[in-house]
Legacy VTK file of the C-alpha trace (Angstrom):
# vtk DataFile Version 3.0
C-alpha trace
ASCII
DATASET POLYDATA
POINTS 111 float
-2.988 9.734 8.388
0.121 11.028 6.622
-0.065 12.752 3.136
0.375 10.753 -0.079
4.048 12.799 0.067
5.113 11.462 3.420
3.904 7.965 3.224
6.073 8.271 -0.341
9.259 9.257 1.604
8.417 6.750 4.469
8.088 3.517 2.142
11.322 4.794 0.651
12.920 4.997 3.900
11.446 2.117 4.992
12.779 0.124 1.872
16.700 1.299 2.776
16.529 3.440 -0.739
18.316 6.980 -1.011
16.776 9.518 -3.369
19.580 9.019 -5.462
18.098 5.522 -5.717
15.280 6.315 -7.137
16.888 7.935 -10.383
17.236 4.075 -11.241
14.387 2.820 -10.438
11.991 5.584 -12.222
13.863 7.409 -14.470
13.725 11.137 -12.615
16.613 12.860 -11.694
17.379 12.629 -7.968
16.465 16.700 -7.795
12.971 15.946 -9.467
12.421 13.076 -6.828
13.689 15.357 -3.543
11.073 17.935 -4.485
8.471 15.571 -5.031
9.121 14.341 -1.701
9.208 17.785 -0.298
6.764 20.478 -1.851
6.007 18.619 -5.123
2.312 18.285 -6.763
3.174 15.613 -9.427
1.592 14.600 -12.082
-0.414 11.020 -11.946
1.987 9.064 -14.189
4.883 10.289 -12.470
3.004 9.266 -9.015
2.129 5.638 -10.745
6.063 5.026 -11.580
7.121 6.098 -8.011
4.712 4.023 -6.250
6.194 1.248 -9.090
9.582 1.781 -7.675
8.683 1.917 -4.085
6.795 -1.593 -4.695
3.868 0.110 -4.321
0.058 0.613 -5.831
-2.079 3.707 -5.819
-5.820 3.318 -4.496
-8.565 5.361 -4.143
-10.456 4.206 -1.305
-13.982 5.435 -0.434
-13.794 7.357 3.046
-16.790 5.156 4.158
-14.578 2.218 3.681
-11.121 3.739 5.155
-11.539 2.070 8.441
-12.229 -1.596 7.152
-9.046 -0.939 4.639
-6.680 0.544 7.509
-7.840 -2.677 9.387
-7.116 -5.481 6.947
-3.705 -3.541 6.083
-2.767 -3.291 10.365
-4.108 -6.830 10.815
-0.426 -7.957 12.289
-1.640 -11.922 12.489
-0.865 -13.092 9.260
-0.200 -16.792 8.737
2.648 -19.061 7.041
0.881 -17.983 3.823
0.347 -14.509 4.498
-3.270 -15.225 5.150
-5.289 -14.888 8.095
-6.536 -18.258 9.295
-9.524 -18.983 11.459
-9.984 -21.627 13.780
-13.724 -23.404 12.655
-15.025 -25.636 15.655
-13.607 -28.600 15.081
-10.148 -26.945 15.906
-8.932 -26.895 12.491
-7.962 -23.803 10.827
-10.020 -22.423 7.905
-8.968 -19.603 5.366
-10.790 -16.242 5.982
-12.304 -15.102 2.863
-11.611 -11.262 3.488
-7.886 -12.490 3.393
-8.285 -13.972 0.321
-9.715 -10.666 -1.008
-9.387 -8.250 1.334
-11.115 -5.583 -1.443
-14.241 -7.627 -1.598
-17.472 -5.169 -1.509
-15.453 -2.389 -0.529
-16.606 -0.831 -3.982
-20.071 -1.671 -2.804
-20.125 -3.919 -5.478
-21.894 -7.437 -5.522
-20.692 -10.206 -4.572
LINES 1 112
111 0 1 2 3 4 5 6 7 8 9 10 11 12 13 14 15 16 17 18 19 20 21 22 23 24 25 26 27 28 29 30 31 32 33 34 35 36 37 38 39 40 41 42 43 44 45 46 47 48 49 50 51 52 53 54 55 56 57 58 59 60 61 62 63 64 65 66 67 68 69 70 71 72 73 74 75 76 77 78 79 80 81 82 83 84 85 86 87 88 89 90 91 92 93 94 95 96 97 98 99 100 101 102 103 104 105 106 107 108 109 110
């Protein structure tokens, strides 16, 4: 897995956005942003309005439930909706309830 700094640079990349860019979009100059995105250790509110910019969120996931996160966010079979369907056995497709919260119990919590 890439470090918080180079999955930064890759969604930027990935959204067509220079560095310069992201002067507009969160308010630091574009030689604050380069050195985040090469050596920086910033600060969590300067983190929370990059990931803002980039369309992003911060999580902290629990390494116990990395895998089942890294699944639902590679799961490439989305529907119309954006939602996985299922097919039920009459044929007819049925909503999967991790799609509709794909966080659910992940904190351990209960449901």
């Amino acid at each position: 897995m890439d470090s918080l700094l180079e999955q930064i640079k890759k969604r930027r990349i990935a959204l067509e956005l220079k560095q310069h860019d992201m002067m507009l979009r969160v308010g630091i100059s574009r030689q604050q942003y380069q050195r985040l995105e090469s050596k920086g250790n910033p600060r969590l509110d300067t983190l929370e309005l990059v990931a803002k910019g980039l369309k992003s969120e911060l999580l902290l996931i629990p390494q116990e439930k990395l895998n089942a996160v890294l699944a639902v966010l590679a799961d490439d079979n989305p529907s119309s909706t954006g939602a996985p369907t299922k097919q039920s056995k009459t044929g007819r497709e049925q909503s999967d309830p991790l799609a509709d919260d794909p966080w659910q119990g992940l904190l351990g919590e209960n449901e």
